[in-house]
N, CA, C and O of each residue as an XYZ file, in Angstrom:
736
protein
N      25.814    -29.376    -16.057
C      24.639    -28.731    -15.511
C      24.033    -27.785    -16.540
O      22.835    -27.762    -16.822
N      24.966    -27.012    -17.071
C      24.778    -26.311    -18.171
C      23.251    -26.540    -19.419
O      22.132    -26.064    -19.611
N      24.410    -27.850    -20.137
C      23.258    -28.399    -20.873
C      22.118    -29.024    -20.643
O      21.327    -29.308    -21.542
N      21.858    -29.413    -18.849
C      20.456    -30.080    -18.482
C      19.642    -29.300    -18.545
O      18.475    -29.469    -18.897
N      20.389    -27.912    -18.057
C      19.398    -26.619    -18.069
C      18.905    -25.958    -19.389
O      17.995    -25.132    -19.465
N      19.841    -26.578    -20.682
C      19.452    -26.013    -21.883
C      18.036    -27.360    -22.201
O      16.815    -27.367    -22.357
N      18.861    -28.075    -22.170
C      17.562    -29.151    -22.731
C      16.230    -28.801    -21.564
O      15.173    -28.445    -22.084
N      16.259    -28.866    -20.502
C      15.267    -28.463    -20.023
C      14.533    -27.316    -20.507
O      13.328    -27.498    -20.683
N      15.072    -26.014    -20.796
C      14.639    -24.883    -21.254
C      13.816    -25.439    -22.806
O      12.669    -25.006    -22.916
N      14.287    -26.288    -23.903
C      13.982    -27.365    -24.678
C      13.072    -27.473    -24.690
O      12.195    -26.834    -25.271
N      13.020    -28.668    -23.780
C      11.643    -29.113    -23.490
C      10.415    -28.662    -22.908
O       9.269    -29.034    -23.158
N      10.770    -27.921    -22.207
C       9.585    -26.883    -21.532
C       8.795    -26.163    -22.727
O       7.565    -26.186    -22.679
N       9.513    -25.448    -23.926
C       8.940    -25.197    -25.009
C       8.145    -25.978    -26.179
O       7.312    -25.629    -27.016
N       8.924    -27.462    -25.783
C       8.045    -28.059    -26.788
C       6.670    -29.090    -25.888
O       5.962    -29.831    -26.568
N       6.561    -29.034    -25.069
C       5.068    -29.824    -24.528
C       5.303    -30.547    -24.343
O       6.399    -30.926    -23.931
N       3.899    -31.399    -24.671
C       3.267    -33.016    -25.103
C       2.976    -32.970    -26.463
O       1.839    -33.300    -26.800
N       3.703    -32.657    -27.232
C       3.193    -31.995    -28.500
C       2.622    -31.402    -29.198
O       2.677    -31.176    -30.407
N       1.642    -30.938    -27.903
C       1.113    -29.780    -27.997
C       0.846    -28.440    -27.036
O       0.015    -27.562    -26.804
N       1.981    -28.865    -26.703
C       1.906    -27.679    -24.980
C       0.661    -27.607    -24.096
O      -0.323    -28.344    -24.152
N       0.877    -26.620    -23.301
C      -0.060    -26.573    -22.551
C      -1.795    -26.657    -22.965
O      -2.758    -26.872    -22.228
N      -1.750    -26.473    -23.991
C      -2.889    -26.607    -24.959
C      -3.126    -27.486    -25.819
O      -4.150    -27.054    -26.347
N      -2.845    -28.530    -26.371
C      -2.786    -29.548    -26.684
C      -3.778    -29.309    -28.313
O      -4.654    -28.462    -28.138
N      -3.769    -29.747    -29.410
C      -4.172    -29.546    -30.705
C      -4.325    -30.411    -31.633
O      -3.306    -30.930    -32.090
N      -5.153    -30.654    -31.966
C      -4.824    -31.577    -33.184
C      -4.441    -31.421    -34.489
O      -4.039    -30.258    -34.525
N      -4.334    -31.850    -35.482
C      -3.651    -31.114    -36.611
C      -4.290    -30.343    -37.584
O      -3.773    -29.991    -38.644
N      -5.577    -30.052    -37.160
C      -6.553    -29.520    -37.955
C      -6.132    -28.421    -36.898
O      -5.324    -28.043    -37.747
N      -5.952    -27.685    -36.002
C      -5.753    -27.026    -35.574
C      -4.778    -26.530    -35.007
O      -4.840    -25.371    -34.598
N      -3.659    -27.290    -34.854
C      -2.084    -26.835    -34.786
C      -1.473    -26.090    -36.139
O      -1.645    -26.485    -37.293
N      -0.680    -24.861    -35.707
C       0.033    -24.604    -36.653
C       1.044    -25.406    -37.434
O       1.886    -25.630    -36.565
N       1.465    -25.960    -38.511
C       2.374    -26.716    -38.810
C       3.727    -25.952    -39.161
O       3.951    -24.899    -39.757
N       4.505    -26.864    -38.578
C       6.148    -26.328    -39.201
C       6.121    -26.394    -40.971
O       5.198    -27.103    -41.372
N       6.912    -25.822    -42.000
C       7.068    -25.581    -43.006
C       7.919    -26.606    -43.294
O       8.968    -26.811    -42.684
N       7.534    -27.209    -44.135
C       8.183    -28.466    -44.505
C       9.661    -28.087    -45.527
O       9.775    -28.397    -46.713
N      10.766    -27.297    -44.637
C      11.445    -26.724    -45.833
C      12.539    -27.195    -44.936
O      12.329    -27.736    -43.850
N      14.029    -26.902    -45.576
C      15.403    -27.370    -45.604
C      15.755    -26.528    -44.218
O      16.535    -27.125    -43.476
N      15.255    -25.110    -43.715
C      15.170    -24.566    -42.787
C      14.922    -25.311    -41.631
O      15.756    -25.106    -40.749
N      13.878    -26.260    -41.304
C      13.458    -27.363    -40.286
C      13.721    -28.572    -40.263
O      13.187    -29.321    -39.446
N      14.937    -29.144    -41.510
C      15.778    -30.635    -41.433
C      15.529    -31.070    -40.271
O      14.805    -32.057    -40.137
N      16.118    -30.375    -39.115
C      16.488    -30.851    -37.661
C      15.559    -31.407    -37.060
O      15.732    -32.268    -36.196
N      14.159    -30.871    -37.545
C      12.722    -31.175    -36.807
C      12.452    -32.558    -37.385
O      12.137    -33.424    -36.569
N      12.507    -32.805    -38.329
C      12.342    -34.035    -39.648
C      12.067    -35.263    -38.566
O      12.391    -35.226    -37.379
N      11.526    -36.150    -39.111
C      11.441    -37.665    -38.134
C      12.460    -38.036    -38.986
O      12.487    -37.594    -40.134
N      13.593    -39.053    -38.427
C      14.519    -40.029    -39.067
C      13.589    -40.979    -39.732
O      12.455    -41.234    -39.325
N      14.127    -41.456    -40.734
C      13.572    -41.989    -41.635
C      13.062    -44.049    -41.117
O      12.153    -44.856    -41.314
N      14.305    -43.960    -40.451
C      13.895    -45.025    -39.499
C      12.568    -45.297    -38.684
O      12.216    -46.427    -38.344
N      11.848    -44.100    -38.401
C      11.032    -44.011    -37.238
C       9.756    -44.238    -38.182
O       9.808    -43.723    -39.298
N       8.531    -45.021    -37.798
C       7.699    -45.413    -38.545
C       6.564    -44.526    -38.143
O       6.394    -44.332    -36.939
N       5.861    -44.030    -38.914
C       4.560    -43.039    -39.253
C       3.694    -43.661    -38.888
O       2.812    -43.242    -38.138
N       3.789    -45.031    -39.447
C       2.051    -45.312    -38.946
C       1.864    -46.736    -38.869
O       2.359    -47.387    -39.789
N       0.985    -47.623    -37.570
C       1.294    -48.925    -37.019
C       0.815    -49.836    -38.042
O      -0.127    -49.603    -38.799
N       1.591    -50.994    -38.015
C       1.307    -52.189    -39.144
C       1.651    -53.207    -38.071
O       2.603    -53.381    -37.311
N       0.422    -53.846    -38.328
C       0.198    -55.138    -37.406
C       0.380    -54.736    -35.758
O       0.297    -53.614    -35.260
N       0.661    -56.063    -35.070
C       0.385    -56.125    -33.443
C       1.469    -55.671    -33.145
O       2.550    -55.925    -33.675
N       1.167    -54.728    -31.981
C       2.543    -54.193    -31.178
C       3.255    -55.355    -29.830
O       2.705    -56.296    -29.257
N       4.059    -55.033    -29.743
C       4.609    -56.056    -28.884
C       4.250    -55.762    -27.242
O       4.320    -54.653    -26.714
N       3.926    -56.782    -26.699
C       2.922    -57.116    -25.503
C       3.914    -55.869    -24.586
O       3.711    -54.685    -24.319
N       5.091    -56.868    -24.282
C       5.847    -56.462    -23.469
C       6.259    -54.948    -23.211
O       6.151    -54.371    -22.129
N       6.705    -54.455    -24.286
C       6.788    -53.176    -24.369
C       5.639    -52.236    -24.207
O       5.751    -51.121    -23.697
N       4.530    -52.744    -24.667
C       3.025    -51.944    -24.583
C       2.912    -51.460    -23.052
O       2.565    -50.313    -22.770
N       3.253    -52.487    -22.033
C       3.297    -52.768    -20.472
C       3.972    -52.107    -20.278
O       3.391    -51.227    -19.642
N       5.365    -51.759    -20.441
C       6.676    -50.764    -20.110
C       5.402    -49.406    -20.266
O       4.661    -49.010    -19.366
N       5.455    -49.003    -21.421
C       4.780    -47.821    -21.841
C       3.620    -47.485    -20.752
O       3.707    -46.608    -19.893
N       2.415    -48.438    -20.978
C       1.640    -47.866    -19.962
C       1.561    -48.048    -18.568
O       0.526    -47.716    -17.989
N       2.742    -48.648    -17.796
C       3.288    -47.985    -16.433
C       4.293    -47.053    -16.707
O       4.916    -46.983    -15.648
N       4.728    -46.418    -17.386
C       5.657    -45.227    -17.425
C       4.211    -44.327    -17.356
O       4.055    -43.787    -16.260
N       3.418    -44.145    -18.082
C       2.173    -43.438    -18.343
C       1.565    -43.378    -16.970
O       1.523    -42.289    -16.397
N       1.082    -44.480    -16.385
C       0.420    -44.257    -15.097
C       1.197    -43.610    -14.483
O       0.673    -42.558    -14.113
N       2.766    -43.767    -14.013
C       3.184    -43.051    -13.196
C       3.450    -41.343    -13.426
O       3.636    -40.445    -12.604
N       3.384    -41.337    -14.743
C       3.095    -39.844    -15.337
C       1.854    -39.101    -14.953
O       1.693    -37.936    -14.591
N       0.885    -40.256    -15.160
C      -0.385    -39.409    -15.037
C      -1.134    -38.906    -13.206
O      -2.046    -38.239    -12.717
N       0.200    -39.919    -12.733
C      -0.413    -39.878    -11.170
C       0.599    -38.813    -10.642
O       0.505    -38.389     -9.490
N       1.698    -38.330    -11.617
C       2.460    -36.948    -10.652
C       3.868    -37.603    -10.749
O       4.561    -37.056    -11.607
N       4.455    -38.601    -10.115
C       5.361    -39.347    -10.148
C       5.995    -39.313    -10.860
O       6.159    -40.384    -11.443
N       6.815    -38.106    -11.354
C       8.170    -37.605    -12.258
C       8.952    -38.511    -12.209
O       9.329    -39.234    -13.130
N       9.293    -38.524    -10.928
C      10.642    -39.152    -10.601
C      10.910    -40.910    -11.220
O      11.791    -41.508    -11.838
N       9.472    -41.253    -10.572
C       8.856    -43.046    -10.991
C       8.836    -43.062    -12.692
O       9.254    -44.064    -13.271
N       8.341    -41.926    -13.438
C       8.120    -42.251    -14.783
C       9.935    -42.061    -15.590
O      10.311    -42.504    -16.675
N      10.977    -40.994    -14.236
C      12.056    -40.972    -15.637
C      12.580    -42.763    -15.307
O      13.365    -43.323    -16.072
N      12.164    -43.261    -14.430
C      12.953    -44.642    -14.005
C      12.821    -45.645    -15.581
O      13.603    -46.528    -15.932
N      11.671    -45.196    -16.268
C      11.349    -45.993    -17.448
C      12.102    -45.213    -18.485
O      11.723    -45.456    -19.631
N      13.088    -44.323    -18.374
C      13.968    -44.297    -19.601
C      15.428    -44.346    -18.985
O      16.086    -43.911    -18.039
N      15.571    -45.540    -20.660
C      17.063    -45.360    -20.264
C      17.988    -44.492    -20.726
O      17.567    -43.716    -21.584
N      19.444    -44.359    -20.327
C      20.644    -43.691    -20.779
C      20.774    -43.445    -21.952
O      20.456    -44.489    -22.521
N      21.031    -42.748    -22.648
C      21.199    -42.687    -23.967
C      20.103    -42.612    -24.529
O      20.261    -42.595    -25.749
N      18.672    -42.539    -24.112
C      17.632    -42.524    -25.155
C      17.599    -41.459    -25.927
O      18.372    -40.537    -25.668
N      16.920    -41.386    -26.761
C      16.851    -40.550    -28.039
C      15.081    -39.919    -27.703
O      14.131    -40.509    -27.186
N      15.157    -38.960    -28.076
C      13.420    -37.869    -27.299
C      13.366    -36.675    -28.720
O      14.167    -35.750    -28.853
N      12.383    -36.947    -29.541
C      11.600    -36.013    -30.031
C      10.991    -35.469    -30.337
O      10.729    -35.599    -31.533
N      10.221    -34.374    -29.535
C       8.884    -33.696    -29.280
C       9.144    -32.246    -30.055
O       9.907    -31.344    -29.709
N       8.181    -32.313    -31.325
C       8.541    -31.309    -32.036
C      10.221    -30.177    -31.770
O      10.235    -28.946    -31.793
N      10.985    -30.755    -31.627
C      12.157    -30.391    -31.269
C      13.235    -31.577    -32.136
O      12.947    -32.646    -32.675
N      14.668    -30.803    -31.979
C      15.689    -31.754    -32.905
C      15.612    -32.456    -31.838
O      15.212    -32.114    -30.725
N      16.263    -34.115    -32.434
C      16.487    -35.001    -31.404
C      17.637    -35.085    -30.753
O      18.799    -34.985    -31.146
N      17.004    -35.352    -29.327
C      17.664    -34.754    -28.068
C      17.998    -36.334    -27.488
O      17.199    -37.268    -27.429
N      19.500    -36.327    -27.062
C      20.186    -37.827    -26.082
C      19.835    -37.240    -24.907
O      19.698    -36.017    -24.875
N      19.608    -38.133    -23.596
C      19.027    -38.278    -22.464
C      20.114    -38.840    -22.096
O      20.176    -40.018    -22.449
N      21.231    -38.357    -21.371
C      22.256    -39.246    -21.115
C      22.365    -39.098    -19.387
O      23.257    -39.791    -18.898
N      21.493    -38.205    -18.341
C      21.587    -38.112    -17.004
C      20.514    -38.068    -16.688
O      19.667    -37.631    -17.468
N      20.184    -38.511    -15.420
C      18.919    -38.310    -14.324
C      18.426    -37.366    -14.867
O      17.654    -37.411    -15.824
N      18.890    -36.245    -14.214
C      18.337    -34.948    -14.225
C      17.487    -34.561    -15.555
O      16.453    -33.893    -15.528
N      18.173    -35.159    -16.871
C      17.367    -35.386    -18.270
C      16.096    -36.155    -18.350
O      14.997    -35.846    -18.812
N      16.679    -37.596    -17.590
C      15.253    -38.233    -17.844
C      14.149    -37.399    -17.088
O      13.007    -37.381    -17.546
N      14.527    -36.580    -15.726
C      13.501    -36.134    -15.092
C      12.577    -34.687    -15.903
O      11.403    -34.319    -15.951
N      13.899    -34.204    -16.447
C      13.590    -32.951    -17.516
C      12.324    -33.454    -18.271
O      11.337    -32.726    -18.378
N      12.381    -35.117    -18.960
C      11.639    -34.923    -19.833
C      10.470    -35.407    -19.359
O       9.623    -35.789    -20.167
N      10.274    -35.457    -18.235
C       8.556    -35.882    -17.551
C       7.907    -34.669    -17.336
O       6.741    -34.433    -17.650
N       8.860    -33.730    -16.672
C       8.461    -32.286    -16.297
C       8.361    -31.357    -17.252
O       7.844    -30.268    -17.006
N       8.989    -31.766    -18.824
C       8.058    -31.096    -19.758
C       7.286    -31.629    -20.430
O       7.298    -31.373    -21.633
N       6.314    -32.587    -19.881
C       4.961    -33.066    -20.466
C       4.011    -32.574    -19.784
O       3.870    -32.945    -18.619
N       3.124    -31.607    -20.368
C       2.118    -30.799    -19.109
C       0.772    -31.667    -19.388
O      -0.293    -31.054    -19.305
N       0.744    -33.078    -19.719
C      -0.683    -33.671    -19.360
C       0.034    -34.915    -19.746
O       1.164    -35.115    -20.193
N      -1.327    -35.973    -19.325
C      -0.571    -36.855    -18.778
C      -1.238    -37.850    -19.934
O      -2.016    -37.272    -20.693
N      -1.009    -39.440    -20.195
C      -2.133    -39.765    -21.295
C      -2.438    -41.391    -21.213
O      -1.879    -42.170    -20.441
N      -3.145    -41.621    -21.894
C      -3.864    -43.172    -21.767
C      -3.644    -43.744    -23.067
O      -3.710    -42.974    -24.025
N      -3.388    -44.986    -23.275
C      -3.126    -45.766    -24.546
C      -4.182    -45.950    -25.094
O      -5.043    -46.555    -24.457
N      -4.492    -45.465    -26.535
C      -5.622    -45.702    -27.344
C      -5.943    -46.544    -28.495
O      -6.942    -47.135    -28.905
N      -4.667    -46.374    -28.888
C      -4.681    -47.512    -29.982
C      -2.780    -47.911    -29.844
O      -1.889    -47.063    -29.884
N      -2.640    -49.018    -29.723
C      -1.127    -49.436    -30.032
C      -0.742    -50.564    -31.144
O      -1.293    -51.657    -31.268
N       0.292    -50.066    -31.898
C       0.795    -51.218    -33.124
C       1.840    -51.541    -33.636
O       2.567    -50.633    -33.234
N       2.624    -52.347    -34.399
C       3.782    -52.133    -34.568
C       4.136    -51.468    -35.646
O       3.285    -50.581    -35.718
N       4.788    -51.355    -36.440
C       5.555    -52.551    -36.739
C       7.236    -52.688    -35.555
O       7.918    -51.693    -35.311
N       7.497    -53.788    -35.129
C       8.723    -53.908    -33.800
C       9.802    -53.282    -34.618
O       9.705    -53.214    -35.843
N      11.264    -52.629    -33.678
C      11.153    -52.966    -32.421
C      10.171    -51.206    -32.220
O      10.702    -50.227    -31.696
N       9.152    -51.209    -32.613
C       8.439    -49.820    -32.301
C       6.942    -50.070    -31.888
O       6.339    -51.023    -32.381
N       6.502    -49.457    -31.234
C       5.125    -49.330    -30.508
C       5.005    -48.007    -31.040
O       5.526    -46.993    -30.576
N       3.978    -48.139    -32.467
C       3.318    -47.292    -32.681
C       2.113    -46.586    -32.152
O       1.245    -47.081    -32.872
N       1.443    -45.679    -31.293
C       0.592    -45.471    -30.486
C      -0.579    -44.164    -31.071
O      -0.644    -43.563    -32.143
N      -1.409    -44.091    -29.804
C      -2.264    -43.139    -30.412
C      -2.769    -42.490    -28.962
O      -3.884    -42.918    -28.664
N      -2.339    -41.768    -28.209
C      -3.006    -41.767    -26.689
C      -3.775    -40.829    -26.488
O      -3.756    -40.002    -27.400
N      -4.779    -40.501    -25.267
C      -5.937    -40.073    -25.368
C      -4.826    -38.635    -23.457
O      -4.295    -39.059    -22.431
N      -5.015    -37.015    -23.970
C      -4.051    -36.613    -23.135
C      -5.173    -36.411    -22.243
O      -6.312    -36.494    -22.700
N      -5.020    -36.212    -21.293
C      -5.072    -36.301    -19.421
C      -4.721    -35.070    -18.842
O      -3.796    -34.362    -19.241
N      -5.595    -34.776    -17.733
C      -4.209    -33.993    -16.645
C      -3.627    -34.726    -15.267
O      -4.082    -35.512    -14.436
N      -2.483    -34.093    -15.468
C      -1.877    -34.810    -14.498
C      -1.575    -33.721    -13.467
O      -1.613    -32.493    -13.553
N      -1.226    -34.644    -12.348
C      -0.691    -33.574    -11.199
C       0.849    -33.068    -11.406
O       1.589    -34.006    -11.702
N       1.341    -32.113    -11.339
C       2.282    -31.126    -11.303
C       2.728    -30.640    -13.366
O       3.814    -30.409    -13.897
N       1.062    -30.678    -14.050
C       1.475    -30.539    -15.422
C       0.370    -29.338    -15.476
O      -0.012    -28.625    -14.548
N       0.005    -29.332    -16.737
C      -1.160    -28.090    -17.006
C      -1.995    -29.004    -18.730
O      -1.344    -28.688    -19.726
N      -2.428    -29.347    -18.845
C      -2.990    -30.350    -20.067
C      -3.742    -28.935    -20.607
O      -3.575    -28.548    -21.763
N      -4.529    -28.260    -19.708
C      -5.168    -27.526    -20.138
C      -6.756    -27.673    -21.287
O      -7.643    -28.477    -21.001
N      -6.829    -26.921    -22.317
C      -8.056    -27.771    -23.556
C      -7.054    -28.841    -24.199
O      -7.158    -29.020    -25.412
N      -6.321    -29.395    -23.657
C      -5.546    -30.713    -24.681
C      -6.386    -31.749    -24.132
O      -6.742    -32.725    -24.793
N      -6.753    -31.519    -22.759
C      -7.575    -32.944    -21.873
C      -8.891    -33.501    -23.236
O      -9.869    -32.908    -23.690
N      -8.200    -35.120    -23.581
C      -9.133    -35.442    -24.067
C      -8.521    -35.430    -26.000
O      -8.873    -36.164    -26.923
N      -7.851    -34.654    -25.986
C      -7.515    -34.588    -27.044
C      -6.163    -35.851    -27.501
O      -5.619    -36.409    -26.548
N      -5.761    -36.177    -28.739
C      -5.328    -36.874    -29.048
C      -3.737    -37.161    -29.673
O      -3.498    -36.627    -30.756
N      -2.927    -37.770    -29.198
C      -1.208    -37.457    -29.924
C      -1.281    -38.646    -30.620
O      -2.239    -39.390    -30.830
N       0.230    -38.731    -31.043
C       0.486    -40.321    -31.981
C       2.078    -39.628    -31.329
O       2.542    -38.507    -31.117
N       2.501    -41.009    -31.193
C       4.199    -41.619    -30.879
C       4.320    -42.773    -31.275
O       3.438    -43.631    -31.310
N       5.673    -42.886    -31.670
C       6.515    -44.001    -31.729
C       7.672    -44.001    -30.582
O       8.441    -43.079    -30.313
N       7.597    -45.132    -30.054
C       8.395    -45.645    -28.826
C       8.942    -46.890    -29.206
O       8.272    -47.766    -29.752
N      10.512    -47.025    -28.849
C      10.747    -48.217    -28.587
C      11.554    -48.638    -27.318
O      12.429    -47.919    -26.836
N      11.187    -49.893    -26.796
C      11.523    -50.317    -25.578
C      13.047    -50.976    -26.019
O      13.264    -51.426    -27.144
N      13.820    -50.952    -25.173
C      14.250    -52.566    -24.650
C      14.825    -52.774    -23.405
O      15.344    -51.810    -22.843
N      14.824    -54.290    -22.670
C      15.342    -54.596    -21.392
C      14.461    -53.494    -20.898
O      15.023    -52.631    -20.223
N      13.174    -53.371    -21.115
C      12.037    -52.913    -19.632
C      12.608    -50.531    -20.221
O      12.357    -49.574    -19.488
N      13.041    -50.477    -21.082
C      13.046    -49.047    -20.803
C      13.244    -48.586    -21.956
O      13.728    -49.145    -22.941
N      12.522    -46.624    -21.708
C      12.203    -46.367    -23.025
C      13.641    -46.215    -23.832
O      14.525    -46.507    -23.027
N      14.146    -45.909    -24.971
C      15.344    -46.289    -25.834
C      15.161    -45.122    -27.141
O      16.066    -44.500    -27.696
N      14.088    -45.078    -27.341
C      13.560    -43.731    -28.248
C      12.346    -43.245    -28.216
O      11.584    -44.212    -28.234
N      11.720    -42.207    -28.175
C      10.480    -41.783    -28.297
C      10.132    -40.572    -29.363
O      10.699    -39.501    -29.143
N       9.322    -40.644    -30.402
C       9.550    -39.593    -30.998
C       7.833    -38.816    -31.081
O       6.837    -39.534    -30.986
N       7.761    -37.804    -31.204
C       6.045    -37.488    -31.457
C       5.771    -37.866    -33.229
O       6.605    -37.868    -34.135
N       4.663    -38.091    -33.271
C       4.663    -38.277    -34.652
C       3.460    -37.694    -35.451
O       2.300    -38.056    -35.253
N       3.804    -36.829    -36.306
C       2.426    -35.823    -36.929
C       1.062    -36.697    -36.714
O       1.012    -37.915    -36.544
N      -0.079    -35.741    -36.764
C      -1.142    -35.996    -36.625
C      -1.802    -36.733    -37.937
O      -2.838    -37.390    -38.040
N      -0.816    -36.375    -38.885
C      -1.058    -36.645    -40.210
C       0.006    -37.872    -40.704
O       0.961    -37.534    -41.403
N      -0.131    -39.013    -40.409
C       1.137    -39.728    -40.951
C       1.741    -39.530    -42.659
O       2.566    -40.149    -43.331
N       1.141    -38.723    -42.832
C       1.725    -38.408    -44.598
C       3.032    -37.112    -44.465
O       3.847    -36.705    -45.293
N       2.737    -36.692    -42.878
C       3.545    -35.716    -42.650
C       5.545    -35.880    -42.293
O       5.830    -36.356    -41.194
N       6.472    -35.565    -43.032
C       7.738    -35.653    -42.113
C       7.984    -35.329    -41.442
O       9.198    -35.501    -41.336
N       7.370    -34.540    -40.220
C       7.558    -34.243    -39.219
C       6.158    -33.202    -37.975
O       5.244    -32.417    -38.227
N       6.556    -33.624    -37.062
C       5.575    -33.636    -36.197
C       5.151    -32.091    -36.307
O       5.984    -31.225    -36.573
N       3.568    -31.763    -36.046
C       2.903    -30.676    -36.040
C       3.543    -29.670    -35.117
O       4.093    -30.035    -34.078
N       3.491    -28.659    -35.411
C       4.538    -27.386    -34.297
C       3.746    -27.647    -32.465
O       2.568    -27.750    -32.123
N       5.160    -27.681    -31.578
C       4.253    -27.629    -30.280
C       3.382    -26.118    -30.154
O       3.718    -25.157    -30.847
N       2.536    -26.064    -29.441
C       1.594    -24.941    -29.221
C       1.519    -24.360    -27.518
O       0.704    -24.721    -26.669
N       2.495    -23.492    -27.380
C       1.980    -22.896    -26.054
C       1.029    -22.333    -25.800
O       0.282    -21.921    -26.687
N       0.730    -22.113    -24.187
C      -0.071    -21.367    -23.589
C      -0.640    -20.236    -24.600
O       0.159    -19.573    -25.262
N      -2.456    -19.968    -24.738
C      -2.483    -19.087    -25.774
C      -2.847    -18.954    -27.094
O      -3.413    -18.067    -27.734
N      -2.204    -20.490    -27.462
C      -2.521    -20.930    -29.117
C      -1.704    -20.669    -29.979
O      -1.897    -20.969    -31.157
N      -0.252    -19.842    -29.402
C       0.800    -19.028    -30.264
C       1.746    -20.591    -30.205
O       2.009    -21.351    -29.273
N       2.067    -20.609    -31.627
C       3.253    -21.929    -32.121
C       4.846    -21.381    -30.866
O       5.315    -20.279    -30.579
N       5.119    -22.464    -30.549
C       6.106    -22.297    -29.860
C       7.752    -21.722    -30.671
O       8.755    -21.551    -29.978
């Protein structure tokens, strides 16, 4: 219980990648690209930026996890991740190994979002989504504004999700931004 409540506390700080305020990278503060923020780093595995067609199937996973995000439906959107997934929203990467986690990580997305551009290269759905508000979030001035993720599916559920700078030249994702405009 302990640690659901830490990762929750987690995630509540880091957003939609851009908290309650949502930013783009011309206007997010950035983390310092120094030995101090390793932890923040994207794995080297995780791809920056989409090459060629994303895969059908998974695109579909993604944007019904999304609808049910954007319609309130916490509970319906943690059903699209599985056990063990891997989650990183300007934060070190975090395992999802209970309910209560997958639900953690719907309830710290305070807007909700629409698929804008999707690509691969597999097994990753490189994306670009357009943020929303949703019911029981706060999007706030993010409505309208724009993220990038990499997701990968398999067997119908999410498996990793990471945020991915606004800048694909970047190693790691732009600082989340709370309530305010102050870097989290």
């Amino acid at each position: 219980m302990r640690r659901a409540v830490v990762v929750l506390a987690v995630l509540a700080l880091a957003g939609c990648g851009g908290g309650g305020h949502a930013r783009t990278a011309s206007h997010a503060k950035r983390v310092a690209p120094d030995n101090s923020n390793a932890d923040l780093r994207l794995s080297a595995h995780v791809p920056r930026r989409a090459h060629g067609t994303a895969d059908r199937a998974s695109v579909r996973v993604i944007a019904h996890w999304l609808r049910k995000l954007r319609r309130g439906d916490e509970l319906g959107a943690a059903r699209y991740w599985a056990t063990g997934a891997k989650f990183q929203n300007a934060t070190p990467v975090l395992t999802i190994d209970t309910p209560i986690e997958k639900l953690a990580i719907q309830k710290s997305l305070p807007c909700g979002a629409r698929i804008k551009r999707a690509g691969g290269p597999a097994p990753f759905v490189v994306l670009v989504f357009v943020l929303t508000e949703r019911p029981g979030g706060d999007c706030g001035s993010g409505v309208g504004q724009t993220a990038r993720g990499a997701i990968r599916v398999e067997h119908g559920q999410i498996v990793e999700w990471y945020r991915l700078p606004d800048d694909p030249a970047q190693n790691q994702p732009d600082a989340a931004v709370t309530e305010g405009g102050a870097p989290a």
